[in-house]
C-alpha positions as MATLAB code, in Angstrom:
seq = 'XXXXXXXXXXXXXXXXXXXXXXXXXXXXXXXXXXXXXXXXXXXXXXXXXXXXXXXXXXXXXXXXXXXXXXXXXXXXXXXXXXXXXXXXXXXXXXXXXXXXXXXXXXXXXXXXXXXXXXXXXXXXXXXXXXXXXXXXXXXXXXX';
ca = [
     -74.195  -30.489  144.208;
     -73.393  -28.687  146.844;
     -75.687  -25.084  147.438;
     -74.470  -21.835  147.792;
     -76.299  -21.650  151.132;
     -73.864  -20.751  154.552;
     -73.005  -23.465  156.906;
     -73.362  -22.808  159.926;
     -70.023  -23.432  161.903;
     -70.968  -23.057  165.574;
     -69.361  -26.415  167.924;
     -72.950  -27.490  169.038;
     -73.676  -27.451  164.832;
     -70.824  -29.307  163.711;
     -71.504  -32.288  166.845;
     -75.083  -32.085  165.146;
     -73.633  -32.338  161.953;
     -71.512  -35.572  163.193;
     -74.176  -37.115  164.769;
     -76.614  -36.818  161.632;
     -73.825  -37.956  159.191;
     -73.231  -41.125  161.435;
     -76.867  -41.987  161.615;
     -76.837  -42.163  158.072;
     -79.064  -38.804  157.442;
     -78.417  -38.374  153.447;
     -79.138  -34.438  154.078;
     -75.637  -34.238  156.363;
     -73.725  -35.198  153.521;
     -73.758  -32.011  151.054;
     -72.979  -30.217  154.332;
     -70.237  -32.423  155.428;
     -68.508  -32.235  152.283;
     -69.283  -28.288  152.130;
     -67.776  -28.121  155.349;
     -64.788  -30.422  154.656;
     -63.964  -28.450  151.159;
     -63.924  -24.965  153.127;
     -61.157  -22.844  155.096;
     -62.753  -22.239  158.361;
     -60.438  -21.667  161.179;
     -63.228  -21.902  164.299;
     -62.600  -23.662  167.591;
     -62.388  -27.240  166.653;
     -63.237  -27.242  163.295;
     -59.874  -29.214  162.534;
     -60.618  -32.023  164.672;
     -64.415  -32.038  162.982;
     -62.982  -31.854  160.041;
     -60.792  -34.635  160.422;
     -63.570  -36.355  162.264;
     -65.847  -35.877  159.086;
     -62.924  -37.104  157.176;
     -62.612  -40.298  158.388;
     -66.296  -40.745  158.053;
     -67.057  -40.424  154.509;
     -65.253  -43.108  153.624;
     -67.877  -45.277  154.491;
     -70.518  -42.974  152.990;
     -71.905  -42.873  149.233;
     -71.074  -40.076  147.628;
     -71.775  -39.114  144.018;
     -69.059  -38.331  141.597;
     -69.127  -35.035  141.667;
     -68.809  -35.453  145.557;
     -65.807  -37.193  145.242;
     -64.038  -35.323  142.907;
     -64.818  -31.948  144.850;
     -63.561  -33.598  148.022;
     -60.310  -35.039  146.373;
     -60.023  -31.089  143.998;
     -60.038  -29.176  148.082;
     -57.900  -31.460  149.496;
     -55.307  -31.544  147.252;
     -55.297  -27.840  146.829;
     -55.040  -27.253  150.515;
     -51.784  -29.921  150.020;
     -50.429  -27.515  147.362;
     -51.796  -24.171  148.880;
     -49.363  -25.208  151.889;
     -52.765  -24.648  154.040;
     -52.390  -28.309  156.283;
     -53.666  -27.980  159.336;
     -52.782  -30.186  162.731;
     -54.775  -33.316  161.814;
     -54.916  -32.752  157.966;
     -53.422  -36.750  157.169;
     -57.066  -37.619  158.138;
     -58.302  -35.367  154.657;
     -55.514  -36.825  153.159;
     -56.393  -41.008  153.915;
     -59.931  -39.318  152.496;
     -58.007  -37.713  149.084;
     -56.419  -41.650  148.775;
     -59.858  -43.029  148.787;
     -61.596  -41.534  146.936;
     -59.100  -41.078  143.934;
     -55.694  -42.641  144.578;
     -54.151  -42.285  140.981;
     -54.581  -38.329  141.184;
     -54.159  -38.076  144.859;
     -50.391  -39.756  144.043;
     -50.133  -37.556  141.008;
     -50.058  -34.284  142.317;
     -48.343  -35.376  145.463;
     -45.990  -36.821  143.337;
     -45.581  -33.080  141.415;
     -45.632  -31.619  144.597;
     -42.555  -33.817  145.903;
     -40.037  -32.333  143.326;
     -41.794  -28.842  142.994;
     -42.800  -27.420  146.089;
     -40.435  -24.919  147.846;
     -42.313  -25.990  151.675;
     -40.337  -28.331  153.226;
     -43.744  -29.393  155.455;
     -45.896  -29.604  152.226;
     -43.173  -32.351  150.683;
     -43.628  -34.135  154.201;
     -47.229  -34.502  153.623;
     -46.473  -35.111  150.184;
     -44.345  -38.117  150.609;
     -47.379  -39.392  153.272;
     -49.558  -39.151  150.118;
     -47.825  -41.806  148.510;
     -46.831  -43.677  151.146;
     -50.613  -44.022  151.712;
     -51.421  -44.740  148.117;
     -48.738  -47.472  147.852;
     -49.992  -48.720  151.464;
     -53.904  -49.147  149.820;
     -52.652  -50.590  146.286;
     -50.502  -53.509  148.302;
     -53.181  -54.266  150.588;
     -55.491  -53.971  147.523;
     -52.577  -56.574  145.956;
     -52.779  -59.035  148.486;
     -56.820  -59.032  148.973;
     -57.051  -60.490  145.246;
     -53.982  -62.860  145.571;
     -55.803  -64.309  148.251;
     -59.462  -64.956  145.873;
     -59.288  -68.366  144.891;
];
């Protein structure tokens, strides 16, 4: 769950941050994902974020985790609020739930009046379609 306690959002913090999620320190994850589900605008926190991204793929994360990751994500998607590298949040969103990831960027596709939000929208299911034919081909290869 993740605490109603401020993250700190200094550079030298979020490197910290990296660092202690990559060494596999299970404390950096609530804050990671804190960090990834909010709106902060400071000097490189898109490129952490995207950074942070990329690396909880590889992390366990409880349900609830998940589901709060893929609910911000998709929001910012539909909120229009996509920042430079936001395709790495996105590959994250895919992940961790592909059906509703595709869903809502499906939705999003036919509803949304944001000409860049349908771009990213369309990525969306490129990238879901990309993971369920490589998925595909994995088990055709099983014997």
């Amino acid at each position: 769950m993740i605490t109603s306690r401020k993250v700190d959002k200094s550079p030298i913090y979020l490197r910290k941050l990296e660092r202690r999620l990559k060494s596999g320190e299970e404390s950096a994850v609530p804050e990671a994902v804190k960090f990834l589900c909010g709106n902060s605008r400071g000097m490189a926190h898109n490129r952490v974020r995207a950074h942070l991204a990329r690396m909880l793929k590889w992390v366990p994360l409880t349900l609830e985790q998940q589901q709060q990751l893929t609910s911000a994500i998709l929001q910012k998607l539909a909120d229009g609020d996509i920042d430079e590298q936001f395709t790495d949040q996105l590959r994250l969103a895919v992940h961790l739930d592909r059906k509703t990831t595709q869903q809502q960027a499906a939705a999003l596709l036919v509803e949304s009046q944001k000409d860049y939000v349908r771009r990213y929208a369309a990525k969306a299911l490129r990238m879901g379609r990309s993971v369920a034919a490589s998925n595909n081909s994995l088990q055709a290869r099983r014997p």
